[in-house]
N, C-alpha and C positions, 0 to 999 in steps of 0.2 A: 564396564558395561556400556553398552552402544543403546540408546533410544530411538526409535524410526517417530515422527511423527507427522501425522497428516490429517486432512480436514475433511467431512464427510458433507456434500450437500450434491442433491441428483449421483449418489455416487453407489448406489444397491448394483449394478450391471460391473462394475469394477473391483471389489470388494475383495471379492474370492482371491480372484487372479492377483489382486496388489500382494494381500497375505501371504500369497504363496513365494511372489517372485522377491520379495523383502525379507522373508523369515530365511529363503535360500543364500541370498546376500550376508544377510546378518553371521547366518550358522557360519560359512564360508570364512571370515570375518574371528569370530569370536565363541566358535563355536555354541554354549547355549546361554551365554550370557547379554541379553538381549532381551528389550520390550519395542511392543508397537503400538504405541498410542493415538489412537482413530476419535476424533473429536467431532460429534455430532454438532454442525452448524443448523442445528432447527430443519434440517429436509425433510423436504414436504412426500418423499419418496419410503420406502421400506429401508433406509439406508441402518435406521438404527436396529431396527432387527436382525438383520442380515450380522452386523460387526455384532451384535452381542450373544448371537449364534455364537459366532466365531473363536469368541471370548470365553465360554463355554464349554467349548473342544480346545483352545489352547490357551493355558496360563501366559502366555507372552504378552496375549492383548488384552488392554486394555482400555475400554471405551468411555470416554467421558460425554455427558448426554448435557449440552445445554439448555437451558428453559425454554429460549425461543431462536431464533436468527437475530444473529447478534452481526454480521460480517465477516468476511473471509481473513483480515488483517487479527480483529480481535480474536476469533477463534485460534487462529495459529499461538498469538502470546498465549491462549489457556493452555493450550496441549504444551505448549513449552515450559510452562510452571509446574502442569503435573509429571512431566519427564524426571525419570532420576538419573538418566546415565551420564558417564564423563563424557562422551560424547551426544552430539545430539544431532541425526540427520532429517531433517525438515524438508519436504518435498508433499506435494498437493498427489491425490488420491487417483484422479483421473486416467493415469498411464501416461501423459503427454509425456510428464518426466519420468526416468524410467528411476526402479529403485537400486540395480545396477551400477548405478552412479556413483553407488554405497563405495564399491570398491575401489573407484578410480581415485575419488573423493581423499581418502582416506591414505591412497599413497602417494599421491601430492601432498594432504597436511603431513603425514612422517619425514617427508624428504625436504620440505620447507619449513619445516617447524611453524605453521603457523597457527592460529586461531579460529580461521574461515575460511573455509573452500569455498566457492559458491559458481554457480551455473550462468553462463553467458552465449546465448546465440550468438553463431554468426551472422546469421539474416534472420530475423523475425515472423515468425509462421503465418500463415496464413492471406488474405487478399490484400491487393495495393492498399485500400483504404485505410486497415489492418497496421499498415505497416506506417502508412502517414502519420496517422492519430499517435502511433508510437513513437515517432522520431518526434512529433512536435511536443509531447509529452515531458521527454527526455531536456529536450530544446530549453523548455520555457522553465521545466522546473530549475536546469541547472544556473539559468540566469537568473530567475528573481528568488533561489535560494544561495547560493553560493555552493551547494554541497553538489560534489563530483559524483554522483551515482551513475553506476554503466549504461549505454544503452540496451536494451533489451535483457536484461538479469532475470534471471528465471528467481522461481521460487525455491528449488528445490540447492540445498547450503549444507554443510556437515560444520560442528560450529564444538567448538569446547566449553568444559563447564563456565570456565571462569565466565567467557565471553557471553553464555545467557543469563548469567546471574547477574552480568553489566546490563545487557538487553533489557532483563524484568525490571532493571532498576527503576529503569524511566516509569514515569507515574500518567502519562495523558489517558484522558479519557475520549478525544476525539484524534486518534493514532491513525498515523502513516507509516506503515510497519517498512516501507523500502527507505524511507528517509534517517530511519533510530538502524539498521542494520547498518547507516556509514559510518554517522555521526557517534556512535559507541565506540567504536574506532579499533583497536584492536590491530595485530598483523594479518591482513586478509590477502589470497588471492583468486583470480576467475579460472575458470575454465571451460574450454569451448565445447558445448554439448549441441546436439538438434534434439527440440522438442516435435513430439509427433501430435498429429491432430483427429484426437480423438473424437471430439466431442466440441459443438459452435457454441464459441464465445459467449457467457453468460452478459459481457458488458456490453450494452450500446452505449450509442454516442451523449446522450445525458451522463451518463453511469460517469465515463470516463471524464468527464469534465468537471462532475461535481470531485472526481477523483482527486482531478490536478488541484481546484481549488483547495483542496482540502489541504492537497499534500503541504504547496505553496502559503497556506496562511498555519501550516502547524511549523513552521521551520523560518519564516520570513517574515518583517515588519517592511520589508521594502514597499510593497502596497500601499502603505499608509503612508510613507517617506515620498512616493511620487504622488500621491495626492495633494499631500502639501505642495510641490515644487510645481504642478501642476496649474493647483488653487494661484500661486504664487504669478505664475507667466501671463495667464488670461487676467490678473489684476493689468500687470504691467502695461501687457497688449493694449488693454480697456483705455488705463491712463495714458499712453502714448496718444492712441488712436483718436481721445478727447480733446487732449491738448492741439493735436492737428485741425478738429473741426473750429475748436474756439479760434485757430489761429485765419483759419480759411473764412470765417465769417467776419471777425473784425480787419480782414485787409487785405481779403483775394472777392468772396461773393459769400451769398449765402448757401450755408451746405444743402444738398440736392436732397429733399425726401422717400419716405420709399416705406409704402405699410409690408411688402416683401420680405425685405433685410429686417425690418423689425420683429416679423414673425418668426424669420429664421432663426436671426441671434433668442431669441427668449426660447425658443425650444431646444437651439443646440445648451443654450449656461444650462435649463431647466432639465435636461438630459443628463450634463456635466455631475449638476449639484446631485441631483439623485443618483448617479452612480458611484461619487464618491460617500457618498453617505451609506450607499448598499456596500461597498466595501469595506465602512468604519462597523457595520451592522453585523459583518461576518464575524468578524474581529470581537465584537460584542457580545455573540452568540458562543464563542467560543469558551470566552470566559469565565461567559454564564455554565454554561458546562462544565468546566474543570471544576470551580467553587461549589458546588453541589455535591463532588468529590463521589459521587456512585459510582460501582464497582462496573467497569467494561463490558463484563460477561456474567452470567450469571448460571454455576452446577444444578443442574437439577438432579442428576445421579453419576457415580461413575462406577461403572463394570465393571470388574477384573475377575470374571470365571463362574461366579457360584450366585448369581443374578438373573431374571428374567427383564424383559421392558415391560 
């Protein structure tokens, strides 16, 4: 049995046409052994009526209705917990990625025996800015986490069972779902697709920064490892820098005054101190989260055929 799954948010104009061009995939595939699980992320649009139509007129799909907007990362892990097939093809709703993929997908894992296909641009869609914010993305994560994720990795992945049962393992409650698709690890391999541009970017540039941070402190203590080394150098700096004045007044002249440099230094340590502290705070925040242990996402219904919204 093959699973499609995908997330629904501003996604009512796309609906139809995904159903159609994924249930053709699928049938192709495996002929009628196959589901398509459409996971309402709280859209503030008609998306969930539209998929529960759908739902309705064909036993394939089935819609799971979240209680509120939960995020696009956590949504995906729900639709992949309620997925039953041996395979599971993950791919976002919008048409950028196509569901076609299904079949390429699928004869790469036969012929590599692996655990995960997954989608890789060659160049990253859309405008330079677009493409910068992605490379530095890519940049920074892979240095202050260690983990080798591709640049520009689409969402859309064909994964076997084993390999989401490993995925669901993980327990966080503030998830980076591109960071646990490495680190689960598994035989993976890419492959080069172009995603089309449907539809303008729901992330701006806050979005994407609270992103990295997030990704970066779910995966890394390096943060806190350079703040000490940090705290460490400006000690040393200070003492050196002291030792010099004591030494320039007891046997060269008296050191020169300056109310400037004294403003300076107390706002740059005073800047210092609070950034490293807003760093320890993230870190603090986090774990205050996890220990609370509430559930990611939260059902409010799920659909499969003989339901209304």
């Amino acid at each position: 049995m093959i699973s499609i799954v995908a997330t629904l948010y501003h996604s009512a104009k796309y609906i139809d046409e995904f159903h159609s061009r994924a249930s053709a995939a699928a049938r192709q595939l495996v002929g009628d052994d196959y589901e398509i699980v459409l996971v309402n992320d709280g859209s503030p649009d008609n998306s969930l009526e539209v998929a529960v139509n759908l739902s309705n007129l064909d036993t394939h799909v089935v819609v799971v209705d979240l209680s509120r907007n939960f995020g696009h990362h956590k949504a995906m892990m729900t639709g992949l917990k309620v997925a039953r097939g041996d395979r599971i093809f993950l791919l976002d709703s919008d048409l950028e990625e196509e569901p076609e993929w299904l079949l390429s997908f699928t004869e790469q894992m036969d012929a590599q025996n692996n655990d995960v296909v997954y989608g890789v641009q060659q160049q990253r869609k859309g405008r330079s800015s677009e493409q910068l914010t992605g490379w530095i993305f890519y940049k920074v994560f892979r240095l202050l986490t260690g983990i080798d994720q591709p640049n520009n990795i689409t969402t859309a992945r064909l994964m076997s069972r084993r390999y989401v049962d490993a995925l669901l393992s993980h327990q966080e409650r503030e998830l980076n779902i591109g960071g646990l698709w490495i680190v689960t690890g598994f035989s993976q391999s890419s492959q080069i697709v172009k995603k089309h541009s449907t539809s303008p970017t729901t992330y701006s540039f806050s979005r994407k920064f609270s992103h990295l941070v997030n990704a970066v402190t779910s995966f890394s203590s390096l943060p806190l490892v350079l703040t000490f080394y940090s705290g460490l150098l400006i000690s040393v700096s200070a003492m050196v820098y002291i030792v010099y004045l004591v030494i320039k007044y007891l046997f060269i002249a008296s050191p020169p005054g300056g109310y400037t440099s004294i403003i300076a230094s107390i706002w740059l340590f005073s800047g210092l101190i609070i950034f490293f502290i807003g760093i320890q705070g993230i870190y603090i925040s986090k774990i205050f989260s996890e220990v609370k242990n509430r559930p990611y996402t939260i059902i409010r219904h799920i659909y499969n055929g003989d339901h209304k919204p």
